[in-house]
RONURO-492726 format. One line per field, with one value per residue (C-alpha): residue in three letters; x, y negated, z. Coordinates in Angstrom, 2 decimals. Each point is the difference from the previous one (the first is absolute). Layout:
BEGIN
vexvex <- ala_...;
x <- X_...;
y <- Y_...;
z <- Z_...;
This chain:
BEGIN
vexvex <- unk_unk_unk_unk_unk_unk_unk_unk_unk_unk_unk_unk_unk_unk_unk_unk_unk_unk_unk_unk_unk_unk_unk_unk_unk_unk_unk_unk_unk_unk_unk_unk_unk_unk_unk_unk_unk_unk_unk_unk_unk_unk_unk_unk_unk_unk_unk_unk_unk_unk_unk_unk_unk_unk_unk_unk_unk_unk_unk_unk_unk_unk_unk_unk_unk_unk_unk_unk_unk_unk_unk_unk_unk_unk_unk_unk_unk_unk_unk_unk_unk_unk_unk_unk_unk_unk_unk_unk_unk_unk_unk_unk_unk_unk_unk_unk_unk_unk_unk_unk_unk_unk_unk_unk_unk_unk_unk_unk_unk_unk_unk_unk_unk_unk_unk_unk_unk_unk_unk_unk_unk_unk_unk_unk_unk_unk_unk_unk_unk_unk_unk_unk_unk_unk_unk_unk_unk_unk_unk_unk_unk_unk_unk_unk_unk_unk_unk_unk_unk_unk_unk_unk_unk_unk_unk_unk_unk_unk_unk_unk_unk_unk_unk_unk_unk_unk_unk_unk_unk_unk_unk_unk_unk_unk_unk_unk_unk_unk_unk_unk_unk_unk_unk_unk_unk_unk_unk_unk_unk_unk_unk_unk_unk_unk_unk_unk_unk_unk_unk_unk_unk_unk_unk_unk_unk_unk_unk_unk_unk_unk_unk_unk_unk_unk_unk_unk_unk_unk_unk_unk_unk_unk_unk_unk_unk_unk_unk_unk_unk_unk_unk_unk_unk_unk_unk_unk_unk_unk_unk_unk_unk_unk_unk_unk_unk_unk_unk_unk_unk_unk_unk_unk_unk_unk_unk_unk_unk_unk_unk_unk_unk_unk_unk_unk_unk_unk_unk_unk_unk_unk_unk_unk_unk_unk_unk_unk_unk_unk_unk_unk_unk_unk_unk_unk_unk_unk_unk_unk_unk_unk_unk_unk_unk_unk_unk_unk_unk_unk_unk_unk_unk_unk_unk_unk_unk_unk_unk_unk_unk_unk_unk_unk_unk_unk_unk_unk_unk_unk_unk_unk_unk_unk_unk_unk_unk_unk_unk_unk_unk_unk_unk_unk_unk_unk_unk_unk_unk_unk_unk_unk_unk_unk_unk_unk_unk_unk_unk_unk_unk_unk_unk_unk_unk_unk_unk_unk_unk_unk_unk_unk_unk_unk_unk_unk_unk_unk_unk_unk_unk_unk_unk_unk_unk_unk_unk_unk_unk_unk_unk_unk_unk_unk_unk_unk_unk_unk_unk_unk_unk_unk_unk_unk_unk_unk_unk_unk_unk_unk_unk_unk_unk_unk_unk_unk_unk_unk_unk_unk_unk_unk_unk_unk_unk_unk_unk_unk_unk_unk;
x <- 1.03_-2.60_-0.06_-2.78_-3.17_-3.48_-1.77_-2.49_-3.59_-2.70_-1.03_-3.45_-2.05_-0.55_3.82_0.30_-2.81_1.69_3.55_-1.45_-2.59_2.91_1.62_-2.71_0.99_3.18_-1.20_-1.99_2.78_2.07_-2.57_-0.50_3.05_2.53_-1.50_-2.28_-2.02_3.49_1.78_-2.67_-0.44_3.78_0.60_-3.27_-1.40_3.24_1.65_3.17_1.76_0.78_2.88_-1.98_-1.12_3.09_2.11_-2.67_-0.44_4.04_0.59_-2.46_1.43_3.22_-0.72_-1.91_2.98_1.44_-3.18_-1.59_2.43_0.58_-3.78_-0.15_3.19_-1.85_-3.42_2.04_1.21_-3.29_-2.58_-3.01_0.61_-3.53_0.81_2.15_-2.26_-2.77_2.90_1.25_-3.55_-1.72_3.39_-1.16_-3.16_0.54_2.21_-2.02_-3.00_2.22_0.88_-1.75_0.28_3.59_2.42_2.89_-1.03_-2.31_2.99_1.97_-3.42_-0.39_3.77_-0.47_-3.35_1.20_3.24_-2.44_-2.42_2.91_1.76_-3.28_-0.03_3.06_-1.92_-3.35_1.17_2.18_-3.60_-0.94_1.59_-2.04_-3.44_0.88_1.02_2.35_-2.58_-2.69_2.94_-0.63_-3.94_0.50_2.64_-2.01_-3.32_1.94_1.12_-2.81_-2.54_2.27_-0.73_-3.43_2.31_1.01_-3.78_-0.77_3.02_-1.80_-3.31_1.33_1.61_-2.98_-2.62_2.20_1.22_-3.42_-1.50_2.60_2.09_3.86_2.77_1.01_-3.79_0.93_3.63_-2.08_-2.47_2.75_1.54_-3.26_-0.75_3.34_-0.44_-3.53_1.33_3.46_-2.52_-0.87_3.21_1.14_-2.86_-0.49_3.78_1.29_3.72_1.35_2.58_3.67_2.17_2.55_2.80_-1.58_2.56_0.23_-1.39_3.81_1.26_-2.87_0.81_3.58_-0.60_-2.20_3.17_1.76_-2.70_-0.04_3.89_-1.00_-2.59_2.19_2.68_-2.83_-1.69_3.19_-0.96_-3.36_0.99_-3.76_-0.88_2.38_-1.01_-3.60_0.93_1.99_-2.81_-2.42_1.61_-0.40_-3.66_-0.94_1.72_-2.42_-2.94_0.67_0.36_-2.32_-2.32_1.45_-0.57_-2.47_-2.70_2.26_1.08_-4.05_-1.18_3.31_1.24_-3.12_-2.33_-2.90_-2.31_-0.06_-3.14_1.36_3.17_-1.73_-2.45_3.12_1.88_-3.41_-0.04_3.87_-0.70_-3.15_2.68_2.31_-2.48_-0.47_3.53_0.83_-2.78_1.25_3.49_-0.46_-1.50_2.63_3.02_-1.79_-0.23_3.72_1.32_1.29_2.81_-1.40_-3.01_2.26_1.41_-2.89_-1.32_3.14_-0.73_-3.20_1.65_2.29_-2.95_-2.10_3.26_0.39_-3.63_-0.36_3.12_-1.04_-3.03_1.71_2.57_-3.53_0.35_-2.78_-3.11_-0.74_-3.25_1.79_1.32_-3.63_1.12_3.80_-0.78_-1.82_2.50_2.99_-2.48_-0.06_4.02_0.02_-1.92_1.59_3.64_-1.10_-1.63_3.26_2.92_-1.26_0.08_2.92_1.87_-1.37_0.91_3.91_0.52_0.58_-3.08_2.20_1.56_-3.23_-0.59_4.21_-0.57_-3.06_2.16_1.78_-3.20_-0.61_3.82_-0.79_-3.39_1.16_2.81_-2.51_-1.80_2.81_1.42_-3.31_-1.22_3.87_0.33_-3.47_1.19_3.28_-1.89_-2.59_0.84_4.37_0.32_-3.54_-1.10_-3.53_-2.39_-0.28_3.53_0.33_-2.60_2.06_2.87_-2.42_-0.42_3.61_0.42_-2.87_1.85_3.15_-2.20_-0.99_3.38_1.14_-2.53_-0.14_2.50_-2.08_-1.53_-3.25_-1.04_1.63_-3.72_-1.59_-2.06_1.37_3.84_2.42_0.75_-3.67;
y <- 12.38_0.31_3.69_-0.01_-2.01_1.18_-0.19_-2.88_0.89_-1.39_-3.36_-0.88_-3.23_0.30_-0.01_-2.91_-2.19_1.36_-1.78_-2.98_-0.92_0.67_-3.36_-1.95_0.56_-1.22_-3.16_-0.55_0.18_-2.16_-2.81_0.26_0.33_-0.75_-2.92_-1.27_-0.32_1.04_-2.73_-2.25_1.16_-0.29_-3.70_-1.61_1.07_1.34_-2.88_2.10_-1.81_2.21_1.07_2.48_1.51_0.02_1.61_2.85_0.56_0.00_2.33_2.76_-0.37_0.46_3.76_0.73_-0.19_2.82_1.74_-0.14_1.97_2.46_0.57_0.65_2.83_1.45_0.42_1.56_2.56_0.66_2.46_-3.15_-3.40_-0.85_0.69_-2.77_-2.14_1.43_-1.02_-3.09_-1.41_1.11_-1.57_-3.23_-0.80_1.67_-3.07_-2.92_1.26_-1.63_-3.40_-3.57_-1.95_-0.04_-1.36_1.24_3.70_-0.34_-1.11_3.56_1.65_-1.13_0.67_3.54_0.46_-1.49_2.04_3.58_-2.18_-0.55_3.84_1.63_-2.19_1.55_3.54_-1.27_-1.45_3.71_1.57_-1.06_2.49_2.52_-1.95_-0.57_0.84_-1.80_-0.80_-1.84_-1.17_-3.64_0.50_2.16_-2.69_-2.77_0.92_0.28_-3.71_-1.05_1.71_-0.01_-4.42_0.93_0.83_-3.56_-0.86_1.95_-1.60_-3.86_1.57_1.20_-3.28_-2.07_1.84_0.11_-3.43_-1.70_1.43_-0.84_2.76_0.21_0.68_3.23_1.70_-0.77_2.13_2.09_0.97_-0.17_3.61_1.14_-0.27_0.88_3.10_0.69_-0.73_2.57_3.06_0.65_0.18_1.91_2.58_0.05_-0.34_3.63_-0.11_2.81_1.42_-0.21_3.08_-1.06_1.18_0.00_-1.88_-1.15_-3.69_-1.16_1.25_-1.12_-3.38_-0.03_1.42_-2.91_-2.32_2.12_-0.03_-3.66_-0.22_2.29_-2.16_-2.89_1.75_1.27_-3.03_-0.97_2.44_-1.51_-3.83_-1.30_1.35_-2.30_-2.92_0.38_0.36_-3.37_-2.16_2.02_-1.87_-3.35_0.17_1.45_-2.94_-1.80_2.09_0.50_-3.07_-1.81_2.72_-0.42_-4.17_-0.45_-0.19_-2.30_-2.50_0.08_-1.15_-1.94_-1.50_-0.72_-0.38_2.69_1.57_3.39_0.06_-1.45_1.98_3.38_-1.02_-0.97_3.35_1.74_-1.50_1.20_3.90_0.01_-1.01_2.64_2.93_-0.87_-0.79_3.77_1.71_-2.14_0.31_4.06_0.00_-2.07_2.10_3.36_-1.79_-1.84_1.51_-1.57_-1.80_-2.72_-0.23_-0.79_-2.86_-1.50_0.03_-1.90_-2.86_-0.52_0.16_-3.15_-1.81_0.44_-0.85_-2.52_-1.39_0.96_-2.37_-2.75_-0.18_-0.92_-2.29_-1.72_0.19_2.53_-0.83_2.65_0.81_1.81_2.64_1.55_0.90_0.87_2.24_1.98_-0.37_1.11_3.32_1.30_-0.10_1.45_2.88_0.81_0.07_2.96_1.49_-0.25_0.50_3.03_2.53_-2.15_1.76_3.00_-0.13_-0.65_2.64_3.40_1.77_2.62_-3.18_-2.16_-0.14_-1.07_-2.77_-1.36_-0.23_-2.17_-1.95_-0.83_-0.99_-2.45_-1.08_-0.64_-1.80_-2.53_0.36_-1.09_-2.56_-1.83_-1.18_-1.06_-1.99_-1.75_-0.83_-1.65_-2.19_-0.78_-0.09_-0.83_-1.68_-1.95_0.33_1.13_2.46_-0.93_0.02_3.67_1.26_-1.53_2.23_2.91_-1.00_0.01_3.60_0.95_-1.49_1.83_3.23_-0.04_-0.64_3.19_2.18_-0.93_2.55_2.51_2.20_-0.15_3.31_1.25_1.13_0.70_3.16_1.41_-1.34_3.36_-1.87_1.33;
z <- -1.56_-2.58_-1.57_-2.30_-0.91_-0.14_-3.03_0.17_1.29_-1.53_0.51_1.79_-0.04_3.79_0.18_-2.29_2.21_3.35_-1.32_-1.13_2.89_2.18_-2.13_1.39_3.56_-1.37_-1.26_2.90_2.34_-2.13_-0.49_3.72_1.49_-2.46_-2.19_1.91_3.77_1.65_-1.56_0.75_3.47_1.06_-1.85_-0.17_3.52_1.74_-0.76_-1.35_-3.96_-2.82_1.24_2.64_-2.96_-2.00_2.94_0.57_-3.39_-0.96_2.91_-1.12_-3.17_0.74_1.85_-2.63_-2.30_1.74_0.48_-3.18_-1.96_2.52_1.08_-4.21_-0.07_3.23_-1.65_-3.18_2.43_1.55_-1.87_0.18_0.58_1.35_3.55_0.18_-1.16_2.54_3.11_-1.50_-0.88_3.80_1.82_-2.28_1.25_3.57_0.20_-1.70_2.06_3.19_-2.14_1.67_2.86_0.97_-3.09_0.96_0.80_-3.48_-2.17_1.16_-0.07_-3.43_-1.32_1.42_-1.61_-3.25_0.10_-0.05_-2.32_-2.78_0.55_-1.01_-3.31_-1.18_0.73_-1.53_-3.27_-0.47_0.41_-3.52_-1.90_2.18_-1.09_-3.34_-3.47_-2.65_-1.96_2.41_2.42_-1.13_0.93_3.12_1.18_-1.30_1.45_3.62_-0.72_-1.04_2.59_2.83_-0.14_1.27_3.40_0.02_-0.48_2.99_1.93_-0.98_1.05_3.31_0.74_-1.42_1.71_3.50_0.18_-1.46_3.21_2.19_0.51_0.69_-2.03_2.00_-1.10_-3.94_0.81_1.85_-2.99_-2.40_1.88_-0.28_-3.51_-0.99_1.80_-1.70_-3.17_-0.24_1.44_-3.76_-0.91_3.17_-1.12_-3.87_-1.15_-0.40_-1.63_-0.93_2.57_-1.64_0.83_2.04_2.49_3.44_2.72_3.11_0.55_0.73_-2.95_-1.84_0.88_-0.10_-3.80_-0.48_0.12_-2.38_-2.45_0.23_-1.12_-2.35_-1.22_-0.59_-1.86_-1.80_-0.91_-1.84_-2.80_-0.35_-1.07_-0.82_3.57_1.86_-2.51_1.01_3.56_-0.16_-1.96_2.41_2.92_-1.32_-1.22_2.98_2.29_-1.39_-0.01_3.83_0.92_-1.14_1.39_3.15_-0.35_-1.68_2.72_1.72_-3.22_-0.22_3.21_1.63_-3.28_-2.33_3.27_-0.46_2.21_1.13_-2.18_-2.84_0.07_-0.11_-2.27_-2.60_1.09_-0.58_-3.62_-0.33_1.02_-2.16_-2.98_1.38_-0.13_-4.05_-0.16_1.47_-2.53_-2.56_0.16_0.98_-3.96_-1.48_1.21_-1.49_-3.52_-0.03_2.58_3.85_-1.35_-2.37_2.59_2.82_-2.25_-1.24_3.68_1.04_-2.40_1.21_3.54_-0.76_-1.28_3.27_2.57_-1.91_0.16_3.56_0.94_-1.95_2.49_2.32_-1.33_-1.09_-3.16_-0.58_1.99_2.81_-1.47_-3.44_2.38_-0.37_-3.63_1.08_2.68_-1.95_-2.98_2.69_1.15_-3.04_-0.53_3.35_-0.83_-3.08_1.97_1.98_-2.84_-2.09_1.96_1.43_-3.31_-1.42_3.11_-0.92_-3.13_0.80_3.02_-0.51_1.53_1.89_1.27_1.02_3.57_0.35_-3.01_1.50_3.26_-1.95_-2.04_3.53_1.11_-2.95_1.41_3.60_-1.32_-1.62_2.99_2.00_-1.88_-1.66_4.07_0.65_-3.19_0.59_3.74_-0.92_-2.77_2.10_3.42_-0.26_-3.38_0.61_-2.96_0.33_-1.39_-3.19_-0.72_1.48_-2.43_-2.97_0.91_0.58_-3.72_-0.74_0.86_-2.21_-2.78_1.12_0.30_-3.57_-1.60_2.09_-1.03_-3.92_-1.22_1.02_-2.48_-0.87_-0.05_3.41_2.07_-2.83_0.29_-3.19_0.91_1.03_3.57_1.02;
């Protein structure tokens, strides 16, 4: 158990830039990988449906709600919690270094890869305490939003530059480990948290006190009410974030018919929007703090699901979506840069790596059930695409009427919480 906490060593730019260029090997994994040449690779050249996709995806999902809380009680028990994200992050893109060729062996590469990929986000995102104060967490968190899209850039470079020239699928997976790699070193190197004091055990009981902390952690999060209302409208904003992440390359090219070109040219437009979105947004939730910005950015969400399925129900001509991409970025952006000190702002801070266990339970959930909801509407109930982004929509709307009792000043930097 925990026995006493450091006092907080001073913050340094170089730690600052090492956290948030290591967000743009996240990105660039999850443009990629997640969102979009793996998708494309296993349905539009493997010949695999959605469902591939959706039964990967659900699967890694679904360990990851076991693992993400208790990977977050373990690195509460350890003195750092940067080592863990050192093992899980190398194990990542050992993995996706191996993806191509064969499907079948690339789907289990991939869920593997993705598994590792997803544990050290729950570590990551509890690093921003350590590279941050309450009073620039907005702009710290923002600028890693909003910079870390220039990892997605990368990702549509890489693909662009290695498929315009006639390269294979397996060499874009193959420079995706790379960069990712390249891109965590700074935060491998510059990040220095200050060691917590804590009871030195054996890695047994270290684990087996991991699952006690997590019942602990539950019980706990009965005392914090606004916590477990966040977590709950976290879930269903974030099905549809994920998902249509996960789609979107796909609804582009197989539904509305465009071109490798002309998909990653639209993407490109989407990430630019992002990157202002993140810097933006970061700015916003410093001046009225994470709560009202997550809710405006959820309005402008519902407009652009809403725009982007009336494309291809044909009532909006394909060529708007070069003004709704970019109008769906920038709500993107500001969703990272929001949620992230509004969950700050409701955990205790002794508490934070076992909470953000759980901001993650919440996020895998999403994760789970956003790819299985799109697969029965589009693949068992027949609806199509269009009608799956509609209900993406839906739990936007449902999102927002959870999370308006909230109080608006809860992440504020001069509210007690922080």
């Amino acid at each position: 158990m925990v026995v006493a906490r450091s006092s907080a060593a001073p913050l340094s730019r170089r730690a600052v830039a090492g956290w948030i260029v290591n967000d743009l090997g996240n990105t660039l994994f999850s443009q990629n990988m997640i969102a979009n040449y793996f998708p494309v690779w296993v349905v539009a050249v493997m010949g695999a449906g959605d469902g591939a996709i959706s039964l990967v995806n659900t699967i890694t999902m679904g360990l990851m709600l076991a693992i993400g809380p208790w990977l977050g009680a373990v690195s509460d028990r350890l003195p750092r919690r940067l080592p863990l994200l050192i093992a899980t992050t190398s194990g990542s893109c050992l993995l996706t270094f191996f993806i191509g060729n064969d499907l079948r062996r690339s789907l289990v590469l991939f869920l593997l890869a993705n598994l590792l990929f997803q544990a050290g986000l729950v570590i990551y995102d509890a690093l921003l305490p350590a590279v941050s104060t309450p009073e620039n967490r907005g702009r710290v968190g923002g600028a890693a939003v909003g910079l870390g899209y220039f990892g997605s850039l990368l990702g549509l470079v890489i693909g662009f530059l290695v498929l315009g020239r006639g390269g294979d699928y397996q060499t874009v997976f193959r420079l995706t480990a790379v960069g990712l790699v390249l891109l965590s070193l700074p935060c491998f190197l510059w990040v220095k948290e200050t060691p917590r004091v804590v009871a030195r055990v054996p890695p047994r009981a270290l684990a087996r006190g991991a699952f006690d902390d997590i019942a602990h952690t539950v019980r706990r999060a009965r005392d914090y009410p606004d916590l477990v209302r966040f977590l709950v409208g976290r879930a269903f904003y974030a099905e549809a974030a994920n998902t249509i992440g996960l789609f979107m390359a796909v609804y582009l090219t197989v539904q509305l018919g465009f071109s490798a070109g002309e998909k990653d040219r639209l993407l490109l437009v989407a990430i630019l929007a992002a990157v202002a979105g993140g810097f933006f947004w970061g700015r916003v939730v410093d001046r009225i703090g994470p709560r009202d910005s997550l809710m405006r950015v959820l309005v402008v969400w519902s407009i652009a699901l809403a725009l982007i399925s009336a494309t291809g129900l044909g009532i909006v001509p394909n060529a708007a979506l070069w003004a709704i991409a970019p109008l769906a970025g920038f709500a993107l952006g500001g969703t990272w840069a929001s949620d992230r000190p509004l969950m700050i702002g409701l955990a205790p801070p002794e508490y934070l790596g076992q909470f953000y266990g759980l901001y993650a339970l919440a996020g895998r959930f999403a994760a789970l059930a956003g790819p299985i909801i799109w697969w029965l509407v589009v693949d068992v109930l027949d609806l199509g695409r269009p009608i799956a982004l509609l209900v993406l929509l839906v739990l936007v709307l449902v999102a927002m009427g959870i999370l308006r009792p909230l109080a608006s000043s809860i992440g504020r930097a001069d509210d007690t919480i922080l």
